[in-house]
C-alpha positions, 0 to 999 in steps of 0.5 A: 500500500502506497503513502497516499492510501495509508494517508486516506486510510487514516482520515477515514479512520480519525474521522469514524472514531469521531463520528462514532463517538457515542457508538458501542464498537468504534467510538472514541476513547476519551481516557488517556495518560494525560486525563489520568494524571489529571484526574489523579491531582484532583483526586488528591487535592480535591479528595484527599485520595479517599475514594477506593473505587476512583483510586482502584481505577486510577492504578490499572490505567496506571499499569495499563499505560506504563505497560503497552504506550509506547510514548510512556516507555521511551519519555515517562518510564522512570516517571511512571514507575515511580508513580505505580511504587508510591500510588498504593502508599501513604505518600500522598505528597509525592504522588501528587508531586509527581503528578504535577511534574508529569503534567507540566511535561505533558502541557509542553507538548512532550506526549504529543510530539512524540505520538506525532513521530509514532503516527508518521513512523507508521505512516510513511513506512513500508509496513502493510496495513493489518489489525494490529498497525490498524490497532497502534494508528488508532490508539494514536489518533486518539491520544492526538485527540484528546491531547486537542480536547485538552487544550480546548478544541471541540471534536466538531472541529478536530474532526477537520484538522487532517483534512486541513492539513491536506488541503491545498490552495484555491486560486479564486480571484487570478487577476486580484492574485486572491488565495485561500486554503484551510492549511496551517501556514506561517506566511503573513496574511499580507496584501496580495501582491505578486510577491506573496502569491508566488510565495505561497505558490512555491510554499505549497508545491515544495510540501511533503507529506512529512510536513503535512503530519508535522503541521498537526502540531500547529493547532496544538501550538497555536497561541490564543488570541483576545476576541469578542463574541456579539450576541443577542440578550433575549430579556434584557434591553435599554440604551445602555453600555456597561461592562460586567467582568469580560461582558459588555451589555450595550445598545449597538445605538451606543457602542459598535465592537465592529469598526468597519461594517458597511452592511451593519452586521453587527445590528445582529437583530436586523434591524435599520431603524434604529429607533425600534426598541431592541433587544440588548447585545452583550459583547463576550472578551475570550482569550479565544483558540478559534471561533468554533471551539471558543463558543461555548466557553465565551457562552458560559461566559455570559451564562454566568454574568447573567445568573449574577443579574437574575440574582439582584434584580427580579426579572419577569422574563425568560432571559435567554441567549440567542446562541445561534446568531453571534459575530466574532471579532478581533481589532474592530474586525469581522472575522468569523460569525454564525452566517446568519442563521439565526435557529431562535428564529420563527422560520428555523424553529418551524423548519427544525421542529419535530414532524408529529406526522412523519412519526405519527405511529410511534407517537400514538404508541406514547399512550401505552406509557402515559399510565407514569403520570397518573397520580399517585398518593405513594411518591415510592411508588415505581410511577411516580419515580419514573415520571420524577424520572423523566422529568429532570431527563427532559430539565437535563435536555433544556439546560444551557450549561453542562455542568446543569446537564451533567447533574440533572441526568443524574438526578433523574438516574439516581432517583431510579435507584431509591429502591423499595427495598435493598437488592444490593445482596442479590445483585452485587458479589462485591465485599463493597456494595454501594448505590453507584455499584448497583447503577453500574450494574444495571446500566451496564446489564441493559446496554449488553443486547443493544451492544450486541446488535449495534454491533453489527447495525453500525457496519449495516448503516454504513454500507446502507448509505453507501449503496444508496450514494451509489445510486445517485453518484459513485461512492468509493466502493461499487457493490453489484446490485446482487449483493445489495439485495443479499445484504438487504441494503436497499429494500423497499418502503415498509420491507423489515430489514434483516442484520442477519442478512448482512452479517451473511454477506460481510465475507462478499462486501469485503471482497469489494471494499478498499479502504484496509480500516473498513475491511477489518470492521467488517472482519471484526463483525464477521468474528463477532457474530460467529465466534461466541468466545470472541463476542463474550469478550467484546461484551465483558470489555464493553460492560467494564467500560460502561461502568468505568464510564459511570464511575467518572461519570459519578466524580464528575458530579461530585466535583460539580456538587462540591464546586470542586476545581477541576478541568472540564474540557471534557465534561461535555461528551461525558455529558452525551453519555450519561444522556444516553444511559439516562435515557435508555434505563428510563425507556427499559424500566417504562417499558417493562413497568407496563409489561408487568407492574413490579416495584423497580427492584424487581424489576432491576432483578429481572434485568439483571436476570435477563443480563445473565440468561442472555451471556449463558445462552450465548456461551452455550449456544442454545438460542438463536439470536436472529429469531424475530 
């Protein structure tokens, strides 16, 4: 295989793992050595390492890093040995000594210089391109992608970089020597005279595909830079300019942030008669990375200036910001905003909001579980903690804050879990049992037949949407028509769908797939459905990882609750988990209420009955999984 196929292999690869964040089988791993010594430092410092399970947690990352990263052997060895000596000791102030030195070099780029080496060793050699090479490319990638999150890029964004960095240049304008391109270059941004165009010209045409991997370290260097972010304050208004902290509350009849704005952009109401009452603007200072990965940092901003207002001063409207119409600027310049729409809008809202008729039927199907809002004198009971339940679910999915998000879904998890009596006995084998390990358990025991048929829908998806590119353009892989139909990939409107039938076809699809990443996701799927031993591994590890999942997930609340310094930058996608788990406990435990009214705690039992019955039968071999 050729530099350029292992370079397109790659992109494939970093932009699935992102893409499948949520999903069981090929998601992105947030956890890395870097989180861990972060996570370690604030267990000290903000718990005096006290919590047994965290501390457990922490040690086999731990052992699992100094043992198979290849980074950590050649920089960190002494560093980590250390550490694994004293972790399990008393010595609390060297542990946390430790850590910190760990983290300042991991703050300097060390780890992730050294993982751009690796990543461009491996792609740039002569090595073929099997499991194993697929296996080291990707745990790389992710490292390279945490190390991004960490220095606060959002995975909206990272997901572009290797794109950028291969894009070229675009002549748009021959006559005005106009170019533009998404690659990281160093050359000023002067005016376009012969001089620069030709430059940039000679710049591009001498590039290696070496350099193009090496400028991957231009984001992660790349130094912030002071920007205003300009939104619309719904709720609040006045001919006004006052500053608050790093917001400025202003009238744009009072104040303009834009110094050269010919079309009036920054009147973000669109609005040319200026004495119509508006709505008030506020201008957002943020040492910002890029507009993109900034927003939601300079959002909070301005979230918590207003909580400071609503708390003095009795407001008698909603006060909301309108998130989706914003303009960035820098020096009085323009330099990136939202392009106009507006989502708070009427026509986007109208545009955007949930087709009742298009899922008419599952709707009507809402009436089987309207039974948890019937009144009841018993708050215990099963009903009323359900719809407490849903509740704070649906208080989680209107927070603007994360933090807000993180607490009401556990609220609503939690609640599940007052029980009517304890199961923990007949549950858990552990000497230790607490609440969070019977969540873990239950949340874990019901994601393990989801994960066993996502397992394979993930793959189906894919090909799905291959096939029907196919039939408008040419995507990179052309099925014939008779394995289309084999697989079922397209059927049509109404026809059930079979993952059986695809499962059976896989050995036939990759016969005609190129791409090495996808090849060896379909062989993983194949060996999945038809090696009972390798599934029953995959299952262990994904339960192991949901429950690890659920204990970070637990810290994170705890730090939240106990207003806890600590880095956030990765709250956010442990947020769309816990969203994810939230929500399909609360669908189970609806749904198999109305099966059959049982306390939760019977009804958790059974779930974890089912959990059991369904690893048995599989070891065994007695049932077929594809029956309908």
């Amino acid at each position: 295989m050729g530099n350029n196929e292992k370079i397109n292999f790659w992109v494939d690869l970093w932009s699935s793992i992102i893409e499948n964040f949520l999903k069981k089988s090929f998601g992105l791993n947030l956890y890395s050595p870097h989180i861990l010594i972060e996570d370690v430092i604030t267990e000290i410092t903000e718990n005096s390492f006290k919590n047994p399970d965290n501390k457990k947690y922490f040690y086999s990352k731990l052992n699992y890093y100094f043992d198979n990263d290849k980074v950590i052997k050649k920089k960190f060895n002494s560093s980590f040995k250390l550490l694994r000596n004293v972790f399990n000791t008393e010595r609390h102030e060297i542990v946390l000594e430790l850590s910190k030195n760990i983290k300042q070099e991991f703050e300097q780029g060390i780890y992730f210089n050294e993982n751009i080496i690796l990543l461009k060793e491996l792609l740039l050699s002569d090595v073929e391109i099997d499991r194993k090479v697929i296996s080291e490319i990707n745990y790389i990638s992710e490292c390279i992608i945490v190390e991004y999150l960490k220095k606060g890029y959002v995975l909206k964004e990272i997901k572009k970089f290797p794109k950028y960095i291969l894009d070229d240049y675009k002549i748009i304008d021959n006559s005005n020597k106009i170019i533009v391109t998404n690659y990281p270059h160093k050359i000023p941004k002067e005016e376009c005279n012969e001089n620069y165009f030709n430059i940039l010209r000679q710049f591009f045409d001498n590039l290696t595909i070496e350099d193009r991997i090496d400028s991957l370290a231009s984001f992660f260097y790349k130094e912030t830079e002071e920007v205003y972010y300009l939104f619309v304050v719904k709720g609040l208004k006045g001919e006004v300019e006052l500053t608050i902290g790093d917001v400025t509350f202003y009238s744009t009849n009072k104040k303009r942030f834009v110094k050269e704005d010919f079309h009036d952009e920054e009147d973000l109401q669109n609005s040319y008669d200026n004495s119509k009452e508006k709505f008030i603007q506020a201008a957002v200072r943020i040492n910002s990375l890029s507009p993109i990965s900034s927003l939601d940092n300079a959002i909070n901003i301005l979230e918590n200036t207003i909580d400071l207002i609503r708390c003095y001063f009795n407001v008698k409207t909603r006060v909301e910001i309108e998130t989706s119409n914003y303009i960035v600027c820098k020096n009085g310049k323009n330099i990136n905003s939202s392009w106009g729409t507006n989502f708070n809008d009427e026509f986007w809202q109208l545009q955007e909001s949930l087709d009742l008729k298009r899922f008419e039927s599952d709707l009507i199907e809402l009436n089987n579980y309207n039974f948890i809002f019937l009144e009841s004198k018993n708050e215990k009971n099963a009903t009323s903690k359900i719809a407490y339940a849903v509740h704070w679910f649906s208080k989680a999915e209107n927070s603007v804050k994360q933090e807000d998000k993180m607490l009401n879904y556990w609220i609503a998890i939690e609640n599940l879990f007052n029980l009517e009596y304890d199961i923990l006995d007949d549950i858990l084998t552990k000497k230790h049992k607490k609440k969070i390990d019977l969540i873990q358990e239950i949340i874990s025991s019901i994601e393990v037949k989801y994960f066993f048929y996502e397992y394979g829908w993930e793959m189906f998806n894919h090909y799905k949407l291959l096939a029907k590119n196919d039939i408008v353009n040419k995507s990179t892989i052309n099925l014939p028509s008779e394995i289309i139909e084999k697989a079922n990939l397209i059927v049509r409107t109404g026809e059930k769908i079979y993952l059986k039938k695809f499962i059976d076809s896989v050995n036939d699809i990759i016969k005609y797939e190129t791409n090495p990443f996808f090849i060896e996701k379909l062989k993983d799927v194949s060996q999945f459905y038809n090696n009972k031993d390798y599934a029953t591994q995959k299952i262990n590890e994904q339960m192991e990882n949901i429950q690890n999942d659920i204990l970070m997930i637990y810290r994170f609340r705890n730090l939240i609750v106990h207003n806890a310094h600590f880095d956030n930058s990765l709250l956010p996608y442990y947020v769309w988990k816990i969203k994810s788990y939230s929500n399909s406990l609360i669908r189970k435990l609806t749904y198999d209420y109305k099966k059959n009214e049982k306390e939760l705690s019977k009804l958790m039992l059974n779930i974890f009955i089912e959990k059991e019955l369904f690893l048995n039968e599989l070891n065994s071999g007695s049932t077929d999984f594809w029956k309908d």
